[in-house]
N, C-alpha and C positions, 0 to 999 in steps of 0.2 A: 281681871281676866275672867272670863265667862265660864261657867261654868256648864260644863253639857251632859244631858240627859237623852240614853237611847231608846228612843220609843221606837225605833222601828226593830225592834226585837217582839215586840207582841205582833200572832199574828194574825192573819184574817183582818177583819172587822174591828178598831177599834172599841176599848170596852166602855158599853154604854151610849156609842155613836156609831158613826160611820165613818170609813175614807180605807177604799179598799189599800193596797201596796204594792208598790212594783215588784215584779222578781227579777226583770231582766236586766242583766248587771248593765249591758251596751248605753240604757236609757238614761240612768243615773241624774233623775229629774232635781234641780233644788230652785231655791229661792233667793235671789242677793238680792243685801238691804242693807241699809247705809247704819251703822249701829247709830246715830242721832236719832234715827226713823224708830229703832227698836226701844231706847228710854223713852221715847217719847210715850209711844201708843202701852208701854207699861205703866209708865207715870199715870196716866190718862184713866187705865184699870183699876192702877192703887188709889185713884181719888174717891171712884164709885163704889170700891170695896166691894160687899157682899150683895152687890147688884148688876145686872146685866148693863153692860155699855159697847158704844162701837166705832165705827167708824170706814173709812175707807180708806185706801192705799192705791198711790198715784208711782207712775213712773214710763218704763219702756221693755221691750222685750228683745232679748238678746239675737245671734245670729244663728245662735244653738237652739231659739225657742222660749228660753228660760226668762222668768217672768226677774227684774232688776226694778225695785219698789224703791225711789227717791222722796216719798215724801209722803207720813201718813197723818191721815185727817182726824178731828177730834169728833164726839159726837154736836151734834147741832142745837140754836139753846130750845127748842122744840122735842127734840126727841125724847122720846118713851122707854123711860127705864122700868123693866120691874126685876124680880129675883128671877125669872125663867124667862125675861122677853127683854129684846131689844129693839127698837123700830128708830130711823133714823129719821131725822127732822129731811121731809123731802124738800121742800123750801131752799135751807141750807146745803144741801145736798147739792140742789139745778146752782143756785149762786156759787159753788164753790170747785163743782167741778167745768163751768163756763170761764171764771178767770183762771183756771189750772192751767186750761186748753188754751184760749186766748194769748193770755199774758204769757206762759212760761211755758209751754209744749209738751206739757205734763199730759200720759195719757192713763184714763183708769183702767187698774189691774186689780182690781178684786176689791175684797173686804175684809175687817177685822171686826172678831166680837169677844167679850168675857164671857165663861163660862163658871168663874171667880170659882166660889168651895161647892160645887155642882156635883163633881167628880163626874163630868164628861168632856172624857182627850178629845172626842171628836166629834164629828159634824152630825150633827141632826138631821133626817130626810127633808126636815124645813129648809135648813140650811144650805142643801143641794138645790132643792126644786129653787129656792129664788135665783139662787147665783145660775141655772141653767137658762130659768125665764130671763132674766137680762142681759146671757151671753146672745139668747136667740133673738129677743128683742132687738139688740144694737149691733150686731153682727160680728162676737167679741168669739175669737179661736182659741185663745188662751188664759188662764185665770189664774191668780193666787186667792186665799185664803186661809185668816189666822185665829184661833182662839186660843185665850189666854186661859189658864186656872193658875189656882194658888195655892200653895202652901202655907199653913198661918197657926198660929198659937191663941186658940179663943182664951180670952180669960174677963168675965167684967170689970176685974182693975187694973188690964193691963191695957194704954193705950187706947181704951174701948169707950165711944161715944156712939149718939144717936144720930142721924142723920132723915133729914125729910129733902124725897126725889120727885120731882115731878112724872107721873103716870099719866097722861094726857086728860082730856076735859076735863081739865082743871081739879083733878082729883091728887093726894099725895101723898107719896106710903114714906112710913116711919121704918129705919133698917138698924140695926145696933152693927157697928165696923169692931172691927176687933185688928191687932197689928198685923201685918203680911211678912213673914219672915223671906218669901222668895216666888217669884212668876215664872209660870214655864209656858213658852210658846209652842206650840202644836203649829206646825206649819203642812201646806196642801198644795197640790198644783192641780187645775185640771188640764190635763191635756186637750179635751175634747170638752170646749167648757158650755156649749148649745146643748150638749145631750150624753154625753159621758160623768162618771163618777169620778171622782179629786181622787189623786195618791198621796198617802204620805212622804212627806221628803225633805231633806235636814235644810238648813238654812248658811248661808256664806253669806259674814257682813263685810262691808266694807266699810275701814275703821276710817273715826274721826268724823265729820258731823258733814252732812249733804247739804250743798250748798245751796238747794231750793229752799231748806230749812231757812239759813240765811236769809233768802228773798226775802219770806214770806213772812220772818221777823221784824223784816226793814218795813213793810207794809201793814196801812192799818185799813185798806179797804174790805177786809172781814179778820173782824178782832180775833175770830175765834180759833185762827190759823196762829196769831200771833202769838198767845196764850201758852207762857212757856209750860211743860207739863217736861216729868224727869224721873227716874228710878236707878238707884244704883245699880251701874255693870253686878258688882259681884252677887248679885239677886236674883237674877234674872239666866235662867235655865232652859235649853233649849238643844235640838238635836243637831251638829256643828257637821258642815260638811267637811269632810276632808278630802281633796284630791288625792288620784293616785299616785304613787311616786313616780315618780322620773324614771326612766332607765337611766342606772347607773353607768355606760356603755360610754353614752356623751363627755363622760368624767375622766374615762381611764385613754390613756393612749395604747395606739397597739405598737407593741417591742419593733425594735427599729430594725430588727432579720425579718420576722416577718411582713413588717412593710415592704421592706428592698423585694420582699418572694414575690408579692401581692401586685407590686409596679411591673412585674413585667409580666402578667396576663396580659390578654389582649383587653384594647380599650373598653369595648362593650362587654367583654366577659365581667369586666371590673366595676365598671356600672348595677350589676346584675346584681354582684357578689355583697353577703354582710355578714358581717363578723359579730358575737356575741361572747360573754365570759360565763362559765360553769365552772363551780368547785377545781378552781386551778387553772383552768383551761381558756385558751383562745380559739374559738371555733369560726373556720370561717363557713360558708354555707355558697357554694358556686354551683349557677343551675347551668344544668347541661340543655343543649339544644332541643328544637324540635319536641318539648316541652316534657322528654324523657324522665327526669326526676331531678334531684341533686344530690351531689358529694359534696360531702363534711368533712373536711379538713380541722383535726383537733390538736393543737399544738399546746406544750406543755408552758404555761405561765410565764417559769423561772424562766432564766438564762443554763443553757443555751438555745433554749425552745426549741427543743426536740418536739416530730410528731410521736404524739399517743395513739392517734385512731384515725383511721381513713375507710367514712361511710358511703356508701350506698343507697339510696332511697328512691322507689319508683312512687312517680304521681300516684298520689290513693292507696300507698300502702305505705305508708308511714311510719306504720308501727313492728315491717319488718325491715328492718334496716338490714343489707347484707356487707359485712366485714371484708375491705377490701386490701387492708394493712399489709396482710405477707404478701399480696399479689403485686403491691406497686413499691413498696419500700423492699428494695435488694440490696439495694448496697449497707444502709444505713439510716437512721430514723430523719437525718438533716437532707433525706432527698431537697433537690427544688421542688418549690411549689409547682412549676410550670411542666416538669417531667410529670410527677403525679398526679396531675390534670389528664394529662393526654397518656396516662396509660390507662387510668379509671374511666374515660372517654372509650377506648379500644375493647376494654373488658366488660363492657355495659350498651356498645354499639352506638355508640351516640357520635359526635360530632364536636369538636376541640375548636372551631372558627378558626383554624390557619391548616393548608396541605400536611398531611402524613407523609413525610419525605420517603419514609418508610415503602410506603404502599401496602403494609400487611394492616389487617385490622382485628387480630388475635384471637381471643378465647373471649366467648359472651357468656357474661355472668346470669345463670339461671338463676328464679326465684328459689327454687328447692334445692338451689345446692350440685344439681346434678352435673354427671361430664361423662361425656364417652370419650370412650380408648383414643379415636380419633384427636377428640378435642384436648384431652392430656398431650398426646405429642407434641400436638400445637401447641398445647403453652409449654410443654420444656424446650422447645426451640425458642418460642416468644420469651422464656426466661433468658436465656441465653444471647440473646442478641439485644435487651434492655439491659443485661449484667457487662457487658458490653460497654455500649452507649454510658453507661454510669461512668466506669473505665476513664471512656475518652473526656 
């Protein structure tokens, strides 16, 4: 099981790189990648150890936007490694992103590089300007990008040999590797990938191994896809997205009195109408007409589900609710739903969708509270003929 690391807790500017971070919670940018993709492109890290390597990362883009990486690339046998540089075999690069497309529909979604024991989480201004130059170049709207570092225990007798990399024109540097105790991926998205800056943002795998992997295993028209490369899950460190939960809403059923209350509004009031749980409570929320506000009906949990509260709320004032409780509960807290509708309807001047058989349309609820002499009378008569009504 993976084990995850919160880098988006540092903030600004990663330290030592770039890759600014969203704040807007609505956005919630990530990256899905097939965890076969993610052993892979670590394997691939752990082999060059304490030098720079890379690669590309192939896939498709969601309906959300969000970059879903199936299948990432090795570096190519030309490519340019050194301790602070990595440049990819372009050769390999045109051959391999041409049958990606071709053969398996594969499209590119960014890049991957190591930034091994660098100690930089993030992206270099090199690092942007190219990924921007080739989003503007091929007319690419969205991008991922990944660097690796590592965590590792140097020791000369631990695990530790020398190794000779190819640096281009034929030139070739000697690195001393030391064991890797764990890899952490730093993952990015650019939204605006032509001329915008990449955000930080966690990663969703999707378990079990991508079957482009598969293909491209089966195939040996470029060996170097073939080339199985691997790193243990529990090594491998990285910032895990997690969905929001669920409302729990879907889960609970509502009590079968207040259902029976509920079925007999009118069809479209009921349509309108939704019900939510708080601390005990079943709250239903029915908006009243002509875009007036709505009343909050809060019924108590248990059995016998008495109501608790009966709100008030005008459009745009939300935060003062007026308490309508002793004005529409006279007889008892188990009014009907449908009575307490149509007197919160009368005392707020709104509109019930079926005749006042009545024809009076009572006392209107001010926002401050207020009532004149006049309007007291009217409501102890309107009390009186709804104490009535209860009655009957």
């Amino acid at each position: 099981m993976e084990k995850n690391i919160d880098v988006s807790r540092n903030s600004g500017v990663a330290s030592k790189g770039w890759g600014l971070r969203v704040d807007q919670p609505d956005l919630q940018p990530y990256v899905g990648i097939w965890r076969s993709e993610v052993q892979f492109m670590c394997g691939v890290a752990s082999r060059w150890r304490n030098i720079e390597t890379g690669g590309e990362v192939y896939g498709f883009i969601s309906h959300a936007g969000r970059p879903v990486i199936m299948l990432v690339t090795p570096p190519g046998p030309k490519a340019i490694h050194r301790v602070a540089q990595f440049t990819q075999d372009l050769d390999f690069f045109k051959e391999t992103d041409a049958f990606l497309r071709n053969n398996v529909g594969l499209q590119y979604e960014g890049s991957w590089h190591s930034h091994h024991h660098l100690d930089i989480e993030g992206l270099s201004p090199g690092d942007i300007h190219s990924t921007n130059a080739i989003a503007l170049k091929n007319g690419y709207r969205r991008l991922a990008q990944f660097v690796l570092t590592f965590g590792y225990e140097y020791s000369p007798n631990l695990d530790s040999r020398s190794n000779q990399v190819f640096c281009g024109k034929g030139s070739v540097e000697t690195v001393t590797e030391s064991k890797t105790n764990f890899i952490c991926i730093h993952s990015f998205f650019y939204p605006d990938a032509a001329r915008g800056k990449p955000v930080r943002c966690p990663i969703r795998i999707i378990p079990g191994t991508s079957p482009f992997r598969r293909a491209v295993m089966r195939s040996s028209m470029i060996p170097e896809l073939a080339r199985p490369y691997s790193f243990p899950r529990s090594r491998i460190l990285f910032d895990s997205f997690s969905p929001p939960p669920e409302p729990g809403n879907h889960d609970r059923e509502v009590p079968e009195r207040i259902s029976n209350e509920f079925l007999q509004l009118p069809e479209d009031l009921r349509e309108k109408t939704r019900v939510a749980y708080k601390e005990g409570l079943v709250v239903l929320s029915l908006p009243l007409s002509l875009t007036r506000g709505i009343v909050f009906v809060a019924y108590n949990e248990k059995p016998p589900h008495g109501v608790e509260a009966v709100y008030f709320c005008q459009n745009g004032k939300a935060d003062t609710p007026i308490d309508l409780r002793k004005k529409v509960l006279w007889s008892s807290p188990y009014t009907g739903l449908t009575k307490i509708y149509e007197r919160a309807v009368r005392l707020v001047g709104g509109s019930a969708g079926w005749p006042d058989k009545s024809g009076e349309t009572g006392e209107m609820v001010k926002p401050n509270g207020g009532t004149s002499k006049e309007e007291a009378i009217n409501n102890r008569e309107e009390s009186a003929r709804i104490g009535r009504e209860e009655v009957l």
